[in-house]
C-alpha positions as CSV (number, residue, x, y, z in Angstrom):
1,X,-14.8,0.5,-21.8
2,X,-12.3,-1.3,-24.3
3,X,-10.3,-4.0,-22.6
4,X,-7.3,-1.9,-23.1
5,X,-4.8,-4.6,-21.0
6,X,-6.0,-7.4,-23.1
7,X,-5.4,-5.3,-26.1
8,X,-1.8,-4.7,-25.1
9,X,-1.2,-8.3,-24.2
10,X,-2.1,-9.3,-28.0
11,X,0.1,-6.3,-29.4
12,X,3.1,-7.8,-27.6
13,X,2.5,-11.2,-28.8
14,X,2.3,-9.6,-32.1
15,X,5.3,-7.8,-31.9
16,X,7.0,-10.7,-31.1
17,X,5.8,-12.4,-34.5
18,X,6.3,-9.5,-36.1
19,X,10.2,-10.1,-35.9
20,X,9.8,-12.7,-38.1
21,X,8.1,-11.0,-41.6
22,X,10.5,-10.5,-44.5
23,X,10.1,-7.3,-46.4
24,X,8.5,-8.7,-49.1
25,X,5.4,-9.7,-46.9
26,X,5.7,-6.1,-44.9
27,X,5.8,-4.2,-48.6
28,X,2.9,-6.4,-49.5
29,X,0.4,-5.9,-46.7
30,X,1.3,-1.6,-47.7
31,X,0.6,-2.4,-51.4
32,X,-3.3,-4.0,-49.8
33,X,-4.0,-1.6,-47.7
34,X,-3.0,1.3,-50.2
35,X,-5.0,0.2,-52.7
36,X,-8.1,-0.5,-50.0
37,X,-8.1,2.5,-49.0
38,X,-8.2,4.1,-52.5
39,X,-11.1,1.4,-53.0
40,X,-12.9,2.7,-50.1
41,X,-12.3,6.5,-50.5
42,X,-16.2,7.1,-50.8
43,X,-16.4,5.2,-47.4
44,X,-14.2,7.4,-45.8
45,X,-15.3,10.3,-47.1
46,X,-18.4,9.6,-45.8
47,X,-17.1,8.5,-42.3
48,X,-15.5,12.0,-42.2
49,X,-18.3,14.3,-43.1
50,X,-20.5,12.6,-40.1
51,X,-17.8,13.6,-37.9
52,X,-17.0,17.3,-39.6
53,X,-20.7,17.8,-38.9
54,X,-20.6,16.5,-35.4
55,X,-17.6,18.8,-34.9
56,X,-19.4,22.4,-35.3
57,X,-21.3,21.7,-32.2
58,X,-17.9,21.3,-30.9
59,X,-16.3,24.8,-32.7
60,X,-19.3,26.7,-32.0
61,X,-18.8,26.0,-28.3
62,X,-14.9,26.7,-28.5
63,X,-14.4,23.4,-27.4
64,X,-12.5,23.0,-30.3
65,X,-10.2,25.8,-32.4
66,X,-10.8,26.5,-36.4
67,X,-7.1,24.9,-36.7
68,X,-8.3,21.6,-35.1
69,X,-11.5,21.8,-37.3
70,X,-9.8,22.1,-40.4
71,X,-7.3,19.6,-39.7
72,X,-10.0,17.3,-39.2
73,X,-11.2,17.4,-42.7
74,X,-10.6,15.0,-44.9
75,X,-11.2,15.7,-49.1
76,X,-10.3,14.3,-51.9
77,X,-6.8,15.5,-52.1
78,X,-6.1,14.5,-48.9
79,X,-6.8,11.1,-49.2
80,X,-4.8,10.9,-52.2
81,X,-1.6,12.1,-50.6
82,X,-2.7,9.7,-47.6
83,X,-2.8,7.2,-50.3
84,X,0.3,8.0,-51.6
85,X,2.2,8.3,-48.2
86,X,1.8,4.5,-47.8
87,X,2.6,3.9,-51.4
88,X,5.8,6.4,-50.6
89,X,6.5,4.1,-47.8
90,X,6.9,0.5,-49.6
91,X,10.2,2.8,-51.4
92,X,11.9,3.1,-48.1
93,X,14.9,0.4,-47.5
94,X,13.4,-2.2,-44.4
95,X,14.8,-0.5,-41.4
96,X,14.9,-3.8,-39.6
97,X,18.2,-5.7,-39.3
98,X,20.7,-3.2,-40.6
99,X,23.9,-3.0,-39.6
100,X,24.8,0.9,-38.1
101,X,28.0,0.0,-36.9
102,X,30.4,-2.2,-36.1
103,X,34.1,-2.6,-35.2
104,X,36.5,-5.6,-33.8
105,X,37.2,-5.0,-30.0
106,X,39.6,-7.9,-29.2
107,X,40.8,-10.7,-31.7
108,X,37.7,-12.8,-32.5
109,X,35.0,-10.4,-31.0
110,X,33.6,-7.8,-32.9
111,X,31.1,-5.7,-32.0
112,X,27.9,-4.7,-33.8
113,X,25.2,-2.2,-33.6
114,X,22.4,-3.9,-35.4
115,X,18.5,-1.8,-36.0
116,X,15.6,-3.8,-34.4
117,X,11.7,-2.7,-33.8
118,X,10.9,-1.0,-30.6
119,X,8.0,-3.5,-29.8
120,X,4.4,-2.3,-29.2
121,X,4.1,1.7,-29.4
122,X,1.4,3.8,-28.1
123,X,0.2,6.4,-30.5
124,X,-2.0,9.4,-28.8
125,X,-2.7,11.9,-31.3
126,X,-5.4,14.7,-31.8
127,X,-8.2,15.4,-34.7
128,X,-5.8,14.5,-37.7
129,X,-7.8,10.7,-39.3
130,X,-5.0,10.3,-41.5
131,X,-2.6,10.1,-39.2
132,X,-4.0,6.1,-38.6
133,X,-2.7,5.3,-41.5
134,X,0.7,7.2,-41.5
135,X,1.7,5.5,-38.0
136,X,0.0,1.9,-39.1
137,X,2.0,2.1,-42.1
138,X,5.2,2.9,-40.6
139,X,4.9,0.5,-37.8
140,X,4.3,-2.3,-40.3
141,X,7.4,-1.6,-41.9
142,X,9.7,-1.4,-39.1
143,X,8.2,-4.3,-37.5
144,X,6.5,-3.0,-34.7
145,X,3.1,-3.0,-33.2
146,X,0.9,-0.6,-32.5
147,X,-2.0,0.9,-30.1
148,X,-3.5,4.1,-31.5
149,X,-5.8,6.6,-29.4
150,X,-7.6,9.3,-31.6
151,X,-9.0,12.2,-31.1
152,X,-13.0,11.9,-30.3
153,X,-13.8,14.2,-32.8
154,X,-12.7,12.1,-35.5
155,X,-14.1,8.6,-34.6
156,X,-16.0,8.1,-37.2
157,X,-13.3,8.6,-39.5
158,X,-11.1,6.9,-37.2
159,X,-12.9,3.7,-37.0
160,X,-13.6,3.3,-40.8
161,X,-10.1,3.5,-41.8
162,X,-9.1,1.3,-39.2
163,X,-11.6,-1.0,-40.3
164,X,-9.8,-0.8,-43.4
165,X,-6.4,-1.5,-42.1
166,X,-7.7,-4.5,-39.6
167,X,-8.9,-5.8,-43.1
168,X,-6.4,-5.8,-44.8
169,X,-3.7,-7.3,-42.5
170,X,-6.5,-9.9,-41.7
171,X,-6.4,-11.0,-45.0
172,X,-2.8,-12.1,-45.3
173,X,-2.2,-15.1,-43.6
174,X,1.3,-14.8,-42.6
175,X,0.7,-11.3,-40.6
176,X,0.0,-11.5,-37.3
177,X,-3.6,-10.5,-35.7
178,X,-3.6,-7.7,-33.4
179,X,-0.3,-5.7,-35.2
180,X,-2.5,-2.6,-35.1
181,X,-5.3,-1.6,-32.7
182,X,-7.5,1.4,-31.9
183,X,-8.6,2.5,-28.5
184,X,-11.3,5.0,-28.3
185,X,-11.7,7.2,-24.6
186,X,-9.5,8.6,-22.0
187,X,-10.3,6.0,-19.6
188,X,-8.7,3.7,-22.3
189,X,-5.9,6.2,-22.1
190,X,-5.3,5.7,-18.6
191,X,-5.3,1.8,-19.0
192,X,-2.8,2.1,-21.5
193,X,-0.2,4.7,-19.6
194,X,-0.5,1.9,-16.5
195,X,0.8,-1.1,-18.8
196,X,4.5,-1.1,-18.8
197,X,4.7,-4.6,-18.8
198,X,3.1,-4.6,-22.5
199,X,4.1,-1.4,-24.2
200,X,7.6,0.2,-24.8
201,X,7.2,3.8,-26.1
202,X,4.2,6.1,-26.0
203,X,3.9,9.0,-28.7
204,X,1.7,11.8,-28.0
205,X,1.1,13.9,-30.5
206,X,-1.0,16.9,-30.0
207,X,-1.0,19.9,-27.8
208,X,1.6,20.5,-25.5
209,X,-0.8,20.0,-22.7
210,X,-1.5,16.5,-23.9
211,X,2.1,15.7,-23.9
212,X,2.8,17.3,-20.4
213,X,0.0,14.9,-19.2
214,X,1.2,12.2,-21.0
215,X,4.9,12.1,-19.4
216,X,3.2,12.7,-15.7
217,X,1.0,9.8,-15.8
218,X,3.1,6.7,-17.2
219,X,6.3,4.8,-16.3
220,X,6.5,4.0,-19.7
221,X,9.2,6.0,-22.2
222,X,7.4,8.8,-24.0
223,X,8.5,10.4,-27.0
224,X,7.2,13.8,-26.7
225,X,7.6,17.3,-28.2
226,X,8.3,20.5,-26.5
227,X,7.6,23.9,-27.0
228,X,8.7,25.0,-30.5
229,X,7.5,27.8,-33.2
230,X,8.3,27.1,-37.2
231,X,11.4,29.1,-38.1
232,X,12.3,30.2,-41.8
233,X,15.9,31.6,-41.9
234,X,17.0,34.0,-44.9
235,X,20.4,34.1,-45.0
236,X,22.0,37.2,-46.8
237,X,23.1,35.4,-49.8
238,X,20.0,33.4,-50.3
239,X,17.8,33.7,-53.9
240,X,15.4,36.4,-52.2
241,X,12.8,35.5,-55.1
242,X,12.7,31.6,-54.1
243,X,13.2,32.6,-50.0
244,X,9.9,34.4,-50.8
245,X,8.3,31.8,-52.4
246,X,9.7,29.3,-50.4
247,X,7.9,31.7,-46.8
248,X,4.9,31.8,-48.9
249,X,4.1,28.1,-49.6
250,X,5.0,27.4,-45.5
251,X,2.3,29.7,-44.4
252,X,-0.6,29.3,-46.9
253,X,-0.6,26.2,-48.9
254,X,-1.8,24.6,-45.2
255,X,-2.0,27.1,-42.7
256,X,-4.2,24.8,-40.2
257,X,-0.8,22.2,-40.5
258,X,1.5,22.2,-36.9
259,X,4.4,23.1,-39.6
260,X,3.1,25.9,-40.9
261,X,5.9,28.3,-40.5
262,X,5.5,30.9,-38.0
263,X,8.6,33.2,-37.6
264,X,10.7,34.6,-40.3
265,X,14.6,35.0,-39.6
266,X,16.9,37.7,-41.9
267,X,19.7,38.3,-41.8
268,X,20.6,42.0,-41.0
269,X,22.9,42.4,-44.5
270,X,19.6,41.9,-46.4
271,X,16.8,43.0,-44.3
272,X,15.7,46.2,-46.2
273,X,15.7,44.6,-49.3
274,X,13.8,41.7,-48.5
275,X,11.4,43.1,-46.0
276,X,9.3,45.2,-48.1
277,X,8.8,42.5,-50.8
278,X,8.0,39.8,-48.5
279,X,5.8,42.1,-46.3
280,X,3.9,42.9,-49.6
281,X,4.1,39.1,-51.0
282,X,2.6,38.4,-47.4
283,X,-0.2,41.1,-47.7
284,X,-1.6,39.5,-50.9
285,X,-2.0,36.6,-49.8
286,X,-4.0,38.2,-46.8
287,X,-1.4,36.5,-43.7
288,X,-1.0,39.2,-40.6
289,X,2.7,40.1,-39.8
290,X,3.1,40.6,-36.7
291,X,7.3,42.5,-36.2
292,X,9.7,43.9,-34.1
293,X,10.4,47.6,-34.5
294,X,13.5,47.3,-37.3
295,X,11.0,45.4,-38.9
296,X,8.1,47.6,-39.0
297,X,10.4,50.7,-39.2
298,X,12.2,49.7,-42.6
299,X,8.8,48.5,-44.1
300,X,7.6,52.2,-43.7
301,X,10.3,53.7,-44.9
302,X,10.4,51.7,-47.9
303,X,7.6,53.8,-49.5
304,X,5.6,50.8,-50.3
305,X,1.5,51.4,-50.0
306,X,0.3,51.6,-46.4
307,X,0.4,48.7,-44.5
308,X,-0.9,47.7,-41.2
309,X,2.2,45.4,-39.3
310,X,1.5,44.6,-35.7
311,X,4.0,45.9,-33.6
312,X,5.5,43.3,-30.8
313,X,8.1,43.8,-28.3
């Protein structure tokens, strides 16, 4: 088992000596490990298709779903818009230091609410790889550091972009060590929800189970997600053309993605013209609509081509 406690002892340290980088050194180390990871895209690649094929043991015994599966896969294009993610992030303004608000409360004092980083933050998260370097990326430029826990699924993939980032941060002298670290197995997990003393905020990311868990077995704030479905609204005076478009694109161009959109809104005032166009626009591109009955009723009086729309209460 990882020593998880000595782990989280260095991550504090290195939060502490994280305070002090400018955001010159912060954009740097994001340029490196961009530009790493572009120069070892075959790496991962590789990394990844050891784990995707490890994986249909795991979907073939429904220990895992399709959606998990898919979002396990990492190609081409997704590693470019990984790549670019970090790239996107060296644009953002240093969130460290800013001044949110302040007022004078008495002559001579004035009061100030000034950003600072968090500290060391637990990241649990489930089958997405790229999400290592989303969250490593972010923490380095808001100063923080950080404890990641991936799926097992994708360790391979996991570990060699890691390796990447460790790297990279290694290289540059003025960074701390230990700014970003990777755990690997639930007994790790359980380490890491028991050390208070070390870490300030735990993520989960995942299944709503995993995040139920998470909050029941730490003293340590979590940051967690509740129940919640994708909603599209169409309002009545919205483009009907682009809403459709718009619903389209949120369903299919990543239906495995936890914001793929899920339940479509209209507004009463434009329901029966909408309906039939989007129910069609939905058809072709072979999504199941599952409706109320005004739904399914004004699609079949429409006198569009039979259509089977799953009735729900």
């Amino acid at each position: 088992m990882t020593d998880v406690l000595n782990i989280a002892k260095k991550a504090k340290l290195a939060s502490i000596d994280m305070l002090q980088l400018s955001a010159d050194t912060k954009n740097l180390a994001l340029s490196m490990l961009a530009n790493n990871i572009e120069k070892h895209s075959s790496d991962i690649i590789q990394a990844n298709q050891i784990d995707l094929e490890n994986a249909k043991q795991l979907l073939s015994e429904k220990l895992i779903s399709e959606s998990a599966y898919n979002r396990l896969k990492l190609d081409e294009n997704k590693l470019r818009d990984m790549i670019q993610g970090v790239r996107d992030i060296i644009k953002l303004d240093d969130p460290v230091n800013k001044i949110l608000f302040e007022r004078n409360i008495a002559d001579g004092i004035k009061l100030k609410k000034i950003s600072c980083p968090i500290g060391v933050i637990g990241v649990i998260f489930e089958a997405r790889p790229d999400v290592i370097s989303q969250i490593s990326s972010l923490a380095i430029k808001s100063s923080n550091a950080v404890i990641l826990k991936g799926g097992s699924e994708a360790v391979e993939t996991n570990k060699t972009i890691f390796n990447i980032i460790k790297g990279t941060l290694n290289s540059i002298d003025v960074f701390p060590k230990n700014a970003v670290n990777l755990i690997f197995s639930r007994d790790d997990v359980k380490v890491m929800l028991e050390a208070d003393e070390y870490i300030n905020l735990i993520i989960p990311r995942g299944s709503n189970s995993l995040v139920k868990y998470i909050k029941s077995s730490t003293k340590i704030p979590v940051l967690g997600h509740a129940d919640g479905i994708c909603h599209i609204y169409i309002d009545r005076d919205a483009d009907i053309n682009k809403a459709i478009s718009v619903i389209i694109d949120a369903k299919t161009q990543y239906s495995a993605a936890c914001n793929a959109v899920e339940t479509i809104l209209i507004h009463k005032d434009i329901a029966k013209t909408i309906i039939p166009k989007l129910v069609e626009a939905l058809k072709k591109a072979e999504v199941v609509v599952n409706a109320d009955y005004k739904t399914v009723k004004i699609y079949n009086e429409s006198g569009n081509d039979a259509y089977k729309i799953n009735l729900i209460a």
